[in-house]
PDB file of N, CA, C and O in Angstrom, chain B, residues numbered from 101:
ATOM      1  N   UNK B 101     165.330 101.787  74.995  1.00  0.00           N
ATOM      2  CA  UNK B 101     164.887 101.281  76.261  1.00  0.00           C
ATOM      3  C   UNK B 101     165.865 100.211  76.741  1.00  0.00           C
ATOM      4  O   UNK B 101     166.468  99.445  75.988  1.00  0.00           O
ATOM      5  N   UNK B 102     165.966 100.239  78.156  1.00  0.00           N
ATOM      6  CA  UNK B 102     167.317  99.063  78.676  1.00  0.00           C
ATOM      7  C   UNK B 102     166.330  98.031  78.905  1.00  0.00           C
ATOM      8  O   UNK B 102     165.160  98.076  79.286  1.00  0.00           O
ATOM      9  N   UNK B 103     167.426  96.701  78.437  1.00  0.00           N
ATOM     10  CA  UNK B 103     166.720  95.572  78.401  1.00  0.00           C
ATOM     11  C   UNK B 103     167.091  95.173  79.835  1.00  0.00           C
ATOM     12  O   UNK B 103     168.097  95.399  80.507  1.00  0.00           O
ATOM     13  N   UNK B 104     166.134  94.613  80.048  1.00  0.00           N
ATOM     14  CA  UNK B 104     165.744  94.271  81.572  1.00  0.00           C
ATOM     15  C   UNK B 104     166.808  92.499  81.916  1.00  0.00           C
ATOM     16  O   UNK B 104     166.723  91.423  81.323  1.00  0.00           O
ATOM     17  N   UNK B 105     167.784  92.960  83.200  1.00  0.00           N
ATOM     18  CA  UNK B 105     168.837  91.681  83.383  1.00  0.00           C
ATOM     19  C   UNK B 105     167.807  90.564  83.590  1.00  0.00           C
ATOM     20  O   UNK B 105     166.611  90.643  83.870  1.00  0.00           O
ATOM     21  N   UNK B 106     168.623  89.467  83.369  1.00  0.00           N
ATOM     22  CA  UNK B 106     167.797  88.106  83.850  1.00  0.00           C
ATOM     23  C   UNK B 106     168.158  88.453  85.323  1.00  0.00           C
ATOM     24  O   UNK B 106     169.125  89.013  85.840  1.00  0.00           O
ATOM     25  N   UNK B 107     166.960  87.882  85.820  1.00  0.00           N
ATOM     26  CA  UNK B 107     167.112  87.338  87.461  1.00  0.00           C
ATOM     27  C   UNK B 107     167.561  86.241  87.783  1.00  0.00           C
ATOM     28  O   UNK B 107     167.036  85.329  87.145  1.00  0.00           O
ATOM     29  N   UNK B 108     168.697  85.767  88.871  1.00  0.00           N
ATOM     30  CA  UNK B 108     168.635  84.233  89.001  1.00  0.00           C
ATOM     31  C   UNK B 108     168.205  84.427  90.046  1.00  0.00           C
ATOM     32  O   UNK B 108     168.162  85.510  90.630  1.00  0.00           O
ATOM     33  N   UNK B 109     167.731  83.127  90.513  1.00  0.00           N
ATOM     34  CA  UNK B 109     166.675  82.392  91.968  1.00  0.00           C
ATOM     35  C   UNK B 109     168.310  82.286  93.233  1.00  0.00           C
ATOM     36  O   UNK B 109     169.469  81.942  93.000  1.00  0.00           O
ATOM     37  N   UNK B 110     167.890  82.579  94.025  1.00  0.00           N
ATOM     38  CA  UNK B 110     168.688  81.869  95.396  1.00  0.00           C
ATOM     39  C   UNK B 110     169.751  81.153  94.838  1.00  0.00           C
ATOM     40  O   UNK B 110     170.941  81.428  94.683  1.00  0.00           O
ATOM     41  N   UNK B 111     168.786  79.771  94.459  1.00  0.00           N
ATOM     42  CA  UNK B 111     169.681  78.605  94.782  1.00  0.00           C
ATOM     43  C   UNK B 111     170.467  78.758  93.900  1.00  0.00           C
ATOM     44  O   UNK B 111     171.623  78.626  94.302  1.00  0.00           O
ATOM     45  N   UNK B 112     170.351  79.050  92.541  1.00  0.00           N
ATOM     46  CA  UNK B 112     170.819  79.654  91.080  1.00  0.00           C
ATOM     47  C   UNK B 112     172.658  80.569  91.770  1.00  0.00           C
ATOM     48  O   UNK B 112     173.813  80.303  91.435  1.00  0.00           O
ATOM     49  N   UNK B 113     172.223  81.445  92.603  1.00  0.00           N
ATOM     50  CA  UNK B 113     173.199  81.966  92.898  1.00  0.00           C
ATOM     51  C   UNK B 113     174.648  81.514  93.936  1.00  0.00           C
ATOM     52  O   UNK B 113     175.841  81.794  94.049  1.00  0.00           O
ATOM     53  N   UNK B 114     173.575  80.620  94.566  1.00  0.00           N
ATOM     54  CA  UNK B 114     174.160  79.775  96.455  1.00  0.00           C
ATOM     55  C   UNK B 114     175.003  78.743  94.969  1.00  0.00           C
ATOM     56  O   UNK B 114     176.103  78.459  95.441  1.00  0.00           O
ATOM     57  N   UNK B 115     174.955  78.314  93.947  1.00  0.00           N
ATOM     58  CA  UNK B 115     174.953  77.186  93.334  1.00  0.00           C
ATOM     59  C   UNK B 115     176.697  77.967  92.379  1.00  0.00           C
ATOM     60  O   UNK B 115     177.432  77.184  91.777  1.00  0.00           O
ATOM     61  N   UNK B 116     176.889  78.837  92.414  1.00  0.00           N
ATOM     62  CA  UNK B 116     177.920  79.783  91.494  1.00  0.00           C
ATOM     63  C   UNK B 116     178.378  80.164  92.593  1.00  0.00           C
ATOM     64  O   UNK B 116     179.080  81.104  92.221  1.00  0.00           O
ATOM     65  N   UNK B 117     178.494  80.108  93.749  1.00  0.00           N
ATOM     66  CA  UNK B 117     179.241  80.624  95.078  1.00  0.00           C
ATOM     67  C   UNK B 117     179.745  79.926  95.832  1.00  0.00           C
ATOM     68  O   UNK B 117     180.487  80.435  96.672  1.00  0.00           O
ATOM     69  N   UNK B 118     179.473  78.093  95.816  1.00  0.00           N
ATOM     70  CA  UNK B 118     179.805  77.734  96.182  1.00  0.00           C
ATOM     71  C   UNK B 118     181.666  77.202  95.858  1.00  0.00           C
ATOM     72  O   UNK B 118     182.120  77.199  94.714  1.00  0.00           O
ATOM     73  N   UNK B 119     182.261  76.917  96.727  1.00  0.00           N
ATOM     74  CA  UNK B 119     183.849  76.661  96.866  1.00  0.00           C
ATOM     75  C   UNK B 119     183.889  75.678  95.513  1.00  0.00           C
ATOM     76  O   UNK B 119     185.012  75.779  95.019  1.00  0.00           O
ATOM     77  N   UNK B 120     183.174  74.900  94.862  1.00  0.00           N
ATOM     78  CA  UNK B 120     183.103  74.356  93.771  1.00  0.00           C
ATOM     79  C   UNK B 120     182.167  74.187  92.754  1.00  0.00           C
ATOM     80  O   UNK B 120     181.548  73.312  92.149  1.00  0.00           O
ATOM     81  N   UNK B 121     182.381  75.807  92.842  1.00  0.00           N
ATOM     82  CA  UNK B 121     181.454  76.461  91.779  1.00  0.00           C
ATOM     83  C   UNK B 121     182.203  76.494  90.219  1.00  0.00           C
ATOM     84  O   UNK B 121     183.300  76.021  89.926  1.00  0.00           O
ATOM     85  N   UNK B 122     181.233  77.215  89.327  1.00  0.00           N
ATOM     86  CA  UNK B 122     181.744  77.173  87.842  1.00  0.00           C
ATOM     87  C   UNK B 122     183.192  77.918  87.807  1.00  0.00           C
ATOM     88  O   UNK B 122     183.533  78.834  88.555  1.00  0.00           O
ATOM     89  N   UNK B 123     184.116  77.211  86.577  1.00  0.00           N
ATOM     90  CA  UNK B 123     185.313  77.918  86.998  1.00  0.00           C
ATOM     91  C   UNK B 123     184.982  79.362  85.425  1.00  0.00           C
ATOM     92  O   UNK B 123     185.780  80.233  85.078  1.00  0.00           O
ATOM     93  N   UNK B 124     184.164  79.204  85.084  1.00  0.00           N
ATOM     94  CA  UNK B 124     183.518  80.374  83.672  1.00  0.00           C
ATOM     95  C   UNK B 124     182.095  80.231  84.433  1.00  0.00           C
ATOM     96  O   UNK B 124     181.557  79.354  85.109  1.00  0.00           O
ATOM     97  N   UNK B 125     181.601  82.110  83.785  1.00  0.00           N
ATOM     98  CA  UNK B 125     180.421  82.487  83.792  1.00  0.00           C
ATOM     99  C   UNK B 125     179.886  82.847  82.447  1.00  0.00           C
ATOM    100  O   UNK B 125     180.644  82.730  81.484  1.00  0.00           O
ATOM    101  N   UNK B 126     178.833  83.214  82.295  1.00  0.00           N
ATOM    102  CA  UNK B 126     178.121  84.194  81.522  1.00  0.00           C
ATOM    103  C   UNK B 126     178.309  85.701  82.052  1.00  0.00           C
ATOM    104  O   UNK B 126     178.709  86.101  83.145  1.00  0.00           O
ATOM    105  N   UNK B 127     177.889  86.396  80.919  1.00  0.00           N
ATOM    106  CA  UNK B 127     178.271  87.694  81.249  1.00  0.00           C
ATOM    107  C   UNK B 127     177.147  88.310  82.343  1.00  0.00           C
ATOM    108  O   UNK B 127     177.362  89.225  83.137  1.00  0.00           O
ATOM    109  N   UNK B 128     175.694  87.445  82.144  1.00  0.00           N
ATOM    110  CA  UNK B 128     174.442  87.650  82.692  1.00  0.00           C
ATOM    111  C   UNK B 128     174.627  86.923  84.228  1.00  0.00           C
ATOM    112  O   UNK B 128     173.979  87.358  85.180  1.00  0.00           O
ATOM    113  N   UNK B 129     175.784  85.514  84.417  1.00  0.00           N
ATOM    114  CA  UNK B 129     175.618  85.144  85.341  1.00  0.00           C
ATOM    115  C   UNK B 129     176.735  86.002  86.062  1.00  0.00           C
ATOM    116  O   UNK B 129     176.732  85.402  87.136  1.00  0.00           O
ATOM    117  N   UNK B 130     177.305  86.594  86.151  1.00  0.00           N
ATOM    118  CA  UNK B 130     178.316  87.657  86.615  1.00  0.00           C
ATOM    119  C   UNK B 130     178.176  88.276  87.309  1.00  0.00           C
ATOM    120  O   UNK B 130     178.517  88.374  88.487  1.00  0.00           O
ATOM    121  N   UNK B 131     177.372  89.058  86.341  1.00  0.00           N
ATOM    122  CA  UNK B 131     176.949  90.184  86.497  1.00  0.00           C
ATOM    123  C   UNK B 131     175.931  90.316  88.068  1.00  0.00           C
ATOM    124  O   UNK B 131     175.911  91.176  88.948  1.00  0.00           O
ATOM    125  N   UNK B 132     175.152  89.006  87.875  1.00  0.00           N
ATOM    126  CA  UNK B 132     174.035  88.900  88.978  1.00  0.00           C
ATOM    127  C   UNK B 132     175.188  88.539  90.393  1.00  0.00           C
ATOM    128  O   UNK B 132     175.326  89.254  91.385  1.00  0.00           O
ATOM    129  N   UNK B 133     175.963  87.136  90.086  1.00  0.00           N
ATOM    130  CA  UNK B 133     177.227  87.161  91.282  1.00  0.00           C
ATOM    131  C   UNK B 133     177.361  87.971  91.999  1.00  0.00           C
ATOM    132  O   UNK B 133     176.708  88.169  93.024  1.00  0.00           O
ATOM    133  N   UNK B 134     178.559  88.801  91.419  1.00  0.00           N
ATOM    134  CA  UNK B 134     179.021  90.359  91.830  1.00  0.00           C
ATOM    135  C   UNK B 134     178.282  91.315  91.802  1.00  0.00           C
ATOM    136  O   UNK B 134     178.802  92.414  91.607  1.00  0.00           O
ATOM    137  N   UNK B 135     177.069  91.240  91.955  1.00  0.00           N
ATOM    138  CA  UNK B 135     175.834  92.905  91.925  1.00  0.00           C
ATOM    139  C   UNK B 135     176.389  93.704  91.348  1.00  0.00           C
ATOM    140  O   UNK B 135     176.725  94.666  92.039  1.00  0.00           O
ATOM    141  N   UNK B 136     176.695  93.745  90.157  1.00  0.00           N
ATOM    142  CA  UNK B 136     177.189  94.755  89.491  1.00  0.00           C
ATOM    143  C   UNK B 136     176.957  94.925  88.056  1.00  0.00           C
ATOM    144  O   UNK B 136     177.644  94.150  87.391  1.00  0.00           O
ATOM    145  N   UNK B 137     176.109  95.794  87.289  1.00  0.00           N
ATOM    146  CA  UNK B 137     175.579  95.813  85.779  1.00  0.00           C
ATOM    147  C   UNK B 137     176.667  95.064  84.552  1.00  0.00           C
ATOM    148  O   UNK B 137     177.876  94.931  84.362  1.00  0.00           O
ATOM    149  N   UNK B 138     175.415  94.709  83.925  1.00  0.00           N
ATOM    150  CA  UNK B 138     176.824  93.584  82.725  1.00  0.00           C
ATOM    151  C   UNK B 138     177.586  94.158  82.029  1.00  0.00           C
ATOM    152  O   UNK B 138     178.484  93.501  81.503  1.00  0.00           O
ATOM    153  N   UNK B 139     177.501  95.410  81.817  1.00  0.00           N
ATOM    154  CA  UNK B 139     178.557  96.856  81.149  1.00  0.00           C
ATOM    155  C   UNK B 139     179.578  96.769  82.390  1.00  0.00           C
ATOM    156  O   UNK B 139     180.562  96.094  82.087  1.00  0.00           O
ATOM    157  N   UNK B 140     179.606  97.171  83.454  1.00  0.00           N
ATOM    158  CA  UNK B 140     180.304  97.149  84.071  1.00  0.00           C
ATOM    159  C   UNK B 140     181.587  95.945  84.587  1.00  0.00           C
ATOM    160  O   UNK B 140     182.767  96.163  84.860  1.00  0.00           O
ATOM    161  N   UNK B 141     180.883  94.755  84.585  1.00  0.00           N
ATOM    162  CA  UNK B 141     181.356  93.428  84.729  1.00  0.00           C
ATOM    163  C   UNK B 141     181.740  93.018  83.479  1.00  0.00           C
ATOM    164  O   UNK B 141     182.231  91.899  83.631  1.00  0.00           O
ATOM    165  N   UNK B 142     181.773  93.314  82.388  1.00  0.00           N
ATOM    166  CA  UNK B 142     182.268  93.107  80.650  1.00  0.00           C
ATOM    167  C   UNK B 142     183.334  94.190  80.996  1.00  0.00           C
ATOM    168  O   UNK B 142     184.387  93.575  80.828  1.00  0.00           O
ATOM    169  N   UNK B 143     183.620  95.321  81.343  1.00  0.00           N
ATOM    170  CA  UNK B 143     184.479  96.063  81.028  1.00  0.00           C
ATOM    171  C   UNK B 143     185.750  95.350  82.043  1.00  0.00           C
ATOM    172  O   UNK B 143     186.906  95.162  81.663  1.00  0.00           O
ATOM    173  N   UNK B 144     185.384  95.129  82.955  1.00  0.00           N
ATOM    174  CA  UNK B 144     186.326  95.026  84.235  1.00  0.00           C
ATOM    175  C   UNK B 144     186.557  93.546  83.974  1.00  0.00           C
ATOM    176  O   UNK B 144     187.451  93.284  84.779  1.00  0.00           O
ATOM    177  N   UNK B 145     186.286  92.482  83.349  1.00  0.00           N
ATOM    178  CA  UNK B 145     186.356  91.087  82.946  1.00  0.00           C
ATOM    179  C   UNK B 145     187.404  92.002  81.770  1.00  0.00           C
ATOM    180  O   UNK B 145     188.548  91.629  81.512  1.00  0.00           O
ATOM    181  N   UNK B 146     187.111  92.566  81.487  1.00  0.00           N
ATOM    182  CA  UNK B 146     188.343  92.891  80.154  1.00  0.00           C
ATOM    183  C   UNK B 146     189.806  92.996  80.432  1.00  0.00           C
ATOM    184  O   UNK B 146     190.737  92.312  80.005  1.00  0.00           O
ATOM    185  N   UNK B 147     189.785  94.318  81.497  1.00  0.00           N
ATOM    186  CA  UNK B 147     190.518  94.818  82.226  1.00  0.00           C
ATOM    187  C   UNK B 147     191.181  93.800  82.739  1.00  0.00           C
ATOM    188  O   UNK B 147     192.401  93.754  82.585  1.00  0.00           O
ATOM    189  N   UNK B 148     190.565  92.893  83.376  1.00  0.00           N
ATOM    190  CA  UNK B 148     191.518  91.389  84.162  1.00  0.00           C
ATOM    191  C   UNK B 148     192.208  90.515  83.141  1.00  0.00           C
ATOM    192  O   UNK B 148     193.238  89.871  83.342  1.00  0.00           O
ATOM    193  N   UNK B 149     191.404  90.583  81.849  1.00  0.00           N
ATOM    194  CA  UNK B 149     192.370  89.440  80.570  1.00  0.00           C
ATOM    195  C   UNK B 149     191.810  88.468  81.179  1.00  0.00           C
ATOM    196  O   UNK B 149     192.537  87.697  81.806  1.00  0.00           O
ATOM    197  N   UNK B 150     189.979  88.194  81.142  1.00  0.00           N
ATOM    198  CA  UNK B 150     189.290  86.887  82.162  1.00  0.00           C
ATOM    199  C   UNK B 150     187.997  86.501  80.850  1.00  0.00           C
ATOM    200  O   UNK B 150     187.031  85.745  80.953  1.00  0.00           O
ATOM    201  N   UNK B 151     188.430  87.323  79.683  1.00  0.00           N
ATOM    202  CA  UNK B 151     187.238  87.011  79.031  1.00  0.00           C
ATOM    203  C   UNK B 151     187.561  86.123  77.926  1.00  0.00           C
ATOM    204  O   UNK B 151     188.626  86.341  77.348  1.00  0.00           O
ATOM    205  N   UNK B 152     186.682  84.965  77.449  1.00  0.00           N
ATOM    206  CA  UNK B 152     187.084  83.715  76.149  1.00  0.00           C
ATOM    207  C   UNK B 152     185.777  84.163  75.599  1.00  0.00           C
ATOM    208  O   UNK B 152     184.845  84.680  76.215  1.00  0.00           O
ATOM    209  N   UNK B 153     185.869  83.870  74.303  1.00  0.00           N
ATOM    210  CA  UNK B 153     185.273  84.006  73.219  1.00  0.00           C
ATOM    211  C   UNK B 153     185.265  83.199  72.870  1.00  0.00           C
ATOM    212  O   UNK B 153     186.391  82.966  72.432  1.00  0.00           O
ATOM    213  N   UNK B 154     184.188  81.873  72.615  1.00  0.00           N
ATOM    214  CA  UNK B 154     183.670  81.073  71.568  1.00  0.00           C
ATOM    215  C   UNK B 154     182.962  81.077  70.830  1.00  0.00           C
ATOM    216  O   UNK B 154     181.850  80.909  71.331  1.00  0.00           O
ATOM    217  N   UNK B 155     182.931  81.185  69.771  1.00  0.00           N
ATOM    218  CA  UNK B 155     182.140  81.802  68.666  1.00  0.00           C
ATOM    219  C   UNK B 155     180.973  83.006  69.067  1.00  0.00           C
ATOM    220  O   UNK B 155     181.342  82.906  70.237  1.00  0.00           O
ATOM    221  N   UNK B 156     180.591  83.378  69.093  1.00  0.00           N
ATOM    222  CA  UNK B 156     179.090  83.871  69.737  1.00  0.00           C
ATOM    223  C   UNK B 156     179.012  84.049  71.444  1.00  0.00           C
ATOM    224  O   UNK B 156     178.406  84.983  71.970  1.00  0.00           O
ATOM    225  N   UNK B 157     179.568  83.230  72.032  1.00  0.00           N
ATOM    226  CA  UNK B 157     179.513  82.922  73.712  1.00  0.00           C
ATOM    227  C   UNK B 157     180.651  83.835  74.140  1.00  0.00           C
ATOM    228  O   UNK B 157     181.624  83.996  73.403  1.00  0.00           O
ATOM    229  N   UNK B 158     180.539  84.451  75.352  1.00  0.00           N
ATOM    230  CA  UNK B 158     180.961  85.443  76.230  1.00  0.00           C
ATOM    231  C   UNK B 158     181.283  84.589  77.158  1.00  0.00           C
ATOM    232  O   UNK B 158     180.360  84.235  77.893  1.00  0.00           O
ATOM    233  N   UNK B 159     182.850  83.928  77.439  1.00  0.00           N
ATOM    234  CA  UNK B 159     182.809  83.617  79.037  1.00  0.00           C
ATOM    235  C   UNK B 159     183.651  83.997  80.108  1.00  0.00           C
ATOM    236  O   UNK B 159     184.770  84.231  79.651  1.00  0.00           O
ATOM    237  N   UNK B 160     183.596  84.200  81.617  1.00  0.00           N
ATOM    238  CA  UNK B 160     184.993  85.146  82.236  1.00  0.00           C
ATOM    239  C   UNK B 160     185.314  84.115  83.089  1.00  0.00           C
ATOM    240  O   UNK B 160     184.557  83.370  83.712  1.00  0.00           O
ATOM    241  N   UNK B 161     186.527  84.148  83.052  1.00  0.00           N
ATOM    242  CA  UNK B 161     187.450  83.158  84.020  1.00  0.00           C
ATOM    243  C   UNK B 161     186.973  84.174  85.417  1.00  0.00           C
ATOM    244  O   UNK B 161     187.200  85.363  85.643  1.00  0.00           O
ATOM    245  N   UNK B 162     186.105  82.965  86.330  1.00  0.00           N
ATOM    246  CA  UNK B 162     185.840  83.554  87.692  1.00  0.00           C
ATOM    247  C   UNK B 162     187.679  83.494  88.419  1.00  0.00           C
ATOM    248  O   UNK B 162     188.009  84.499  89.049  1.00  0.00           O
ATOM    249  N   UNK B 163     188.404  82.708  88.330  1.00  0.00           N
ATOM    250  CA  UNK B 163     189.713  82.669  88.904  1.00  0.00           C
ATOM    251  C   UNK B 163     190.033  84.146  88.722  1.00  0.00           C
ATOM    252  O   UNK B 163     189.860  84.905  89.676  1.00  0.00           O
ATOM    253  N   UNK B 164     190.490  84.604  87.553  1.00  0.00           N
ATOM    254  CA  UNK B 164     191.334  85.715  87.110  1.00  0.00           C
ATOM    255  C   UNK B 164     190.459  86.928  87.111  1.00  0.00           C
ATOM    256  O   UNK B 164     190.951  87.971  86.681  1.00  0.00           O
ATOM    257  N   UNK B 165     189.105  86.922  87.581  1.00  0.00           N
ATOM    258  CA  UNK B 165     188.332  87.971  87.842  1.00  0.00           C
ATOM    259  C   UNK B 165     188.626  88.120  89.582  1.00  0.00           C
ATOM    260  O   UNK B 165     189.206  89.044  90.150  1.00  0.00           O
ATOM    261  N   UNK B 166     188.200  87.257  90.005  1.00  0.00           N
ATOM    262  CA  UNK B 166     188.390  87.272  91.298  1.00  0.00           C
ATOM    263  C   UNK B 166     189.864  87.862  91.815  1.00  0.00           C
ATOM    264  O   UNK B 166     189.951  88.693  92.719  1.00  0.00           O
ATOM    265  N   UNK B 167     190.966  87.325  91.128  1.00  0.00           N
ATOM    266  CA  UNK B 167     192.489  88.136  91.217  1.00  0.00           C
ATOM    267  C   UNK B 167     192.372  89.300  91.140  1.00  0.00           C
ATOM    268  O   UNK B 167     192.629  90.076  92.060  1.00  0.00           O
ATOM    269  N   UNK B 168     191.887  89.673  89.820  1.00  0.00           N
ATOM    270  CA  UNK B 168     191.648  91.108  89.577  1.00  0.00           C
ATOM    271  C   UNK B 168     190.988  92.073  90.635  1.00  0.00           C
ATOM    272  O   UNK B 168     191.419  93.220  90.751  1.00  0.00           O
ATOM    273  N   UNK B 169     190.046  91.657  91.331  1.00  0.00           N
ATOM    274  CA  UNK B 169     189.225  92.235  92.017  1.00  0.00           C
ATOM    275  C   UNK B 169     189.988  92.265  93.463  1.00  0.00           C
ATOM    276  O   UNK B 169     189.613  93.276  94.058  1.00  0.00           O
ATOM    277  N   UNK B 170     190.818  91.602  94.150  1.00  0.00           N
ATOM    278  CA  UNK B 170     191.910  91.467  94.960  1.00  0.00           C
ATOM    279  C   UNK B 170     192.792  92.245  94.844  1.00  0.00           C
ATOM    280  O   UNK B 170     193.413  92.506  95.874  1.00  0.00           O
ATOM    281  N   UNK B 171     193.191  92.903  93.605  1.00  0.00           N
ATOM    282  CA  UNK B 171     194.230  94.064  93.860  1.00  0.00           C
ATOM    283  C   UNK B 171     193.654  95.730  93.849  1.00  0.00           C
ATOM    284  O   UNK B 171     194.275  96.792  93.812  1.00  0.00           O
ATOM    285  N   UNK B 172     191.924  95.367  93.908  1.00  0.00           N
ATOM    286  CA  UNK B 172     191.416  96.588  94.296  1.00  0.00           C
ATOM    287  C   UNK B 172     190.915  96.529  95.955  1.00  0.00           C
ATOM    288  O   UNK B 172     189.973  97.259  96.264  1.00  0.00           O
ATOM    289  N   UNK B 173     191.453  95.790  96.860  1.00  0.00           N
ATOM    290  CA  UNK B 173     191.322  95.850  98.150  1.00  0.00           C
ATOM    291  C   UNK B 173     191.763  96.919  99.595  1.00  0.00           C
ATOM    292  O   UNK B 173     192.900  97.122 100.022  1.00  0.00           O
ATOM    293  N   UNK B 174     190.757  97.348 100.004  1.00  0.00           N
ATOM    294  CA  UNK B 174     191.646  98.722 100.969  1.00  0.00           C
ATOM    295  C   UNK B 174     191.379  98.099 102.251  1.00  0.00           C
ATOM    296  O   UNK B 174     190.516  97.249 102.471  1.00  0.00           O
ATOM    297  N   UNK B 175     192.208  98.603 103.084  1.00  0.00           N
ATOM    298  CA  UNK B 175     191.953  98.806 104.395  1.00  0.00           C
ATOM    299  C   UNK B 175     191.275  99.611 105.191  1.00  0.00           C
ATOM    300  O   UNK B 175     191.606 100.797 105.217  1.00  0.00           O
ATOM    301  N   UNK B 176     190.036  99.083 106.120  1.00  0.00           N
ATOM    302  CA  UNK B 176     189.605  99.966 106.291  1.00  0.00           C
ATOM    303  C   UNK B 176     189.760 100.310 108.321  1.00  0.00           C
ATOM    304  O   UNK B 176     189.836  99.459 109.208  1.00  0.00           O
ATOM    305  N   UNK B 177     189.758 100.837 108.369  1.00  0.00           N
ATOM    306  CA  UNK B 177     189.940 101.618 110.189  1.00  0.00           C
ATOM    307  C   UNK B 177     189.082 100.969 111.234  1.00  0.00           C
ATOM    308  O   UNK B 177     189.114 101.371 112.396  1.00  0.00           O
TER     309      UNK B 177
END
């Protein structure tokens, strides 16, 4: 059975978005950020070279995710 994501509240989110927001997430707070499942946001945090490991703790450089996610940008008509 899939374990059910944490939810964050509004402000929880307005609070990680702002211009001086966290410069590391959780994989759970990420995930909720970018609307996008924590498999998905762990793989692609990989892919960027945005993920630290402290013992046990998962964290992604929002900088070098955000880069990453910039060179998947299209133009659209």
């Amino acid at each position: 059975m899939a374990k059910k994501r944490k939810e964050l509240s509004v402000e929880e989110l307005e609070n990680l978005t702002r211009g001086h927001g966290k410069k590391y997430v959780s994989l759970d707070e990420g995930a909720a950020l970018y609307l996008i499942g924590k498999n998905t946001f762990r793989q692609m945090a990989k892919d960027a070279k945005a993920i630290y490991k402290i013992n046990r703790r998962v964290l992604v450089n929002v900088q070098k995710f955000d880069e990453f996610m910039e060179a998947f940008q299209e133009e659209f008509d």
